[in-house]
Structures are given as structure tokens and as C-alpha cells.
C-alpha positions in Angstrom: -36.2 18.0 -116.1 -34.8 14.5 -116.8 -34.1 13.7 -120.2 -35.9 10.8 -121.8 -34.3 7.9 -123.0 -35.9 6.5 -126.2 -34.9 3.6 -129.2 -36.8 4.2 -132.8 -37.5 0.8 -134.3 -38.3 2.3 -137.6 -39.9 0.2 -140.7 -39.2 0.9 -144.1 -41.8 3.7 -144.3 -41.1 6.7 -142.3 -44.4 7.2 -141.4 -44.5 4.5 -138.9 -42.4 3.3 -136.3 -42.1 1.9 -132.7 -40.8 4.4 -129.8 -39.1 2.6 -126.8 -39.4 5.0 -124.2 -36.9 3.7 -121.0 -38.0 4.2 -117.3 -41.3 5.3 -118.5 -44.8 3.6 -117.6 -48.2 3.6 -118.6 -48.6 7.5 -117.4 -46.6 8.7 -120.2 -48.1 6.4 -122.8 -52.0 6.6 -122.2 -51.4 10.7 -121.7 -49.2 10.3 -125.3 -51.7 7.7 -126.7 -54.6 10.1 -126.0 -52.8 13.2 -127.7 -52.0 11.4 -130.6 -55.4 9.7 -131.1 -56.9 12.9 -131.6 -54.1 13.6 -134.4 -56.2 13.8 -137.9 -53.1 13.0 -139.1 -52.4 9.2 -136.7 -53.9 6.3 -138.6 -52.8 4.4 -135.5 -51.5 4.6 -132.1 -51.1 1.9 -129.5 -48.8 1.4 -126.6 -47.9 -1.1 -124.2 -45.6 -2.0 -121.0 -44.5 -5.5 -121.4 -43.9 -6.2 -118.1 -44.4 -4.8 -114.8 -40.5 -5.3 -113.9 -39.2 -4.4 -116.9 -39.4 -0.1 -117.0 -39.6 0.7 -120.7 -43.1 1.8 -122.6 -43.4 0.9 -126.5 -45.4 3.4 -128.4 -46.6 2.7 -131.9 -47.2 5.5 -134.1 -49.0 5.0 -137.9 -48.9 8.1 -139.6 -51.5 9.0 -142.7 -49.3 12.1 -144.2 -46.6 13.0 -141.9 -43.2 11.2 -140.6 -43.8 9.4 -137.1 -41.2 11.1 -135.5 -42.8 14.2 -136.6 -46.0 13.6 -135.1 -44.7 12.2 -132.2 -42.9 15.3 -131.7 -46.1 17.1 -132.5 -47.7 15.4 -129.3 -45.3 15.4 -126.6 -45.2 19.7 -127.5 -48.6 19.5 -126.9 -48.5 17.5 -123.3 -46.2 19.8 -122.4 -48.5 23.1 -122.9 -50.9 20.8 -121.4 -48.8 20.7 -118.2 -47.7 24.5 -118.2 -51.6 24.9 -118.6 -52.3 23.0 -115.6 -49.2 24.5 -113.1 -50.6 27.8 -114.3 -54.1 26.8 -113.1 -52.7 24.7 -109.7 -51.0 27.8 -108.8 -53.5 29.8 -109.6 -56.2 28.1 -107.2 -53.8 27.6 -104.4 -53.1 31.8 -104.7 -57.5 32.3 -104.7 -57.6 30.1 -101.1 -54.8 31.4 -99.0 -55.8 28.3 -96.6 -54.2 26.2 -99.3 -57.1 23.9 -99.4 -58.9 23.1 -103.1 
């Protein structure tokens, strides 16, 4: 796995903050937007690519109780049980139809 390169634009109050995440795209935002949207704890989330040529995602994270970095943490463990959930599943199905069609 490829490590992600990321800048923290932090404010004054730990529990929000602006993640740069570089050579990522919309995929990894909307799936990190969505995750964190559901958070009881996220008072905010938003991302956005500025430009289609320019490969870096901004993800802003407002927090009620908790530091963003710990709920942004929080979400990308849960996208990745969400993916181990879904290989698990994929493999699963191919293994049921030995023909290798879904």
C-alpha cells in the first residue's frame, strides 16, 4: 500500500482543521466525507478538489467533542474495514461461481 501524503492546516482549536491529502481525488474524499458525516461527533465536513490538474483533495473536518485528527483517524479505520469487508465479500462470490462471472 502507498503511503498517503497529507498537510494539516490546523486553526487555533484542535478540533478543526483542513487535511491536504496529495495525489488523491474526489474518490477518497466523498468515501471519507460520507464516513465522517455519519460521525455524532463531526459538526462539519466538506471537501473539495480545486482543480482538475492540480492532484491534491482538501478535507475540512469540524469536530463537536473530539480533536480533528482524531476523528479523521476514526474514519479512514473505518474505510479500511469497509474495504477488507468488501475483498472478503468479492472473493467470496467469485469462489460461489467457479465461471468467475457475478
Amino acid at each position: 500500500m502507498e503511503e498517503i501524503q497529507l498537510e494539516i492546516v490546523q486553526d487555533d482549536d484542535p478540533r478543526n482543521a483542513t487535511f491536504i491529502f496529495m495525489n488523491e481525488d474526489h474518490t477518497l474524499g466523498n468515501s471519507l466525507r460520507s464516513i465522517l458525516a455519519n460521525d455524532p461527533d463531526v459538526a462539519f465536513v466538506g471537501y473539495s478538489v480545486p482543480h482538475p490538474f492540480e492532484t491534491k483533495m482538501h478535507l475540512r473536518v469540524q469536530s463537536s467533542l473530539k480533536p480533528a485528527r482524531t476523528v479523521l483517524l476514526t474514519a479512514v479505520q473505518k474505510l479500511q474495514e469497509q474495504f477488507v469487508e468488501m475483498r472478503a465479500k468479492y472473493i467470496s462470490a467469485l469462489q460461489v461461481n467457479t465461471s468467475g462471472k457475478i
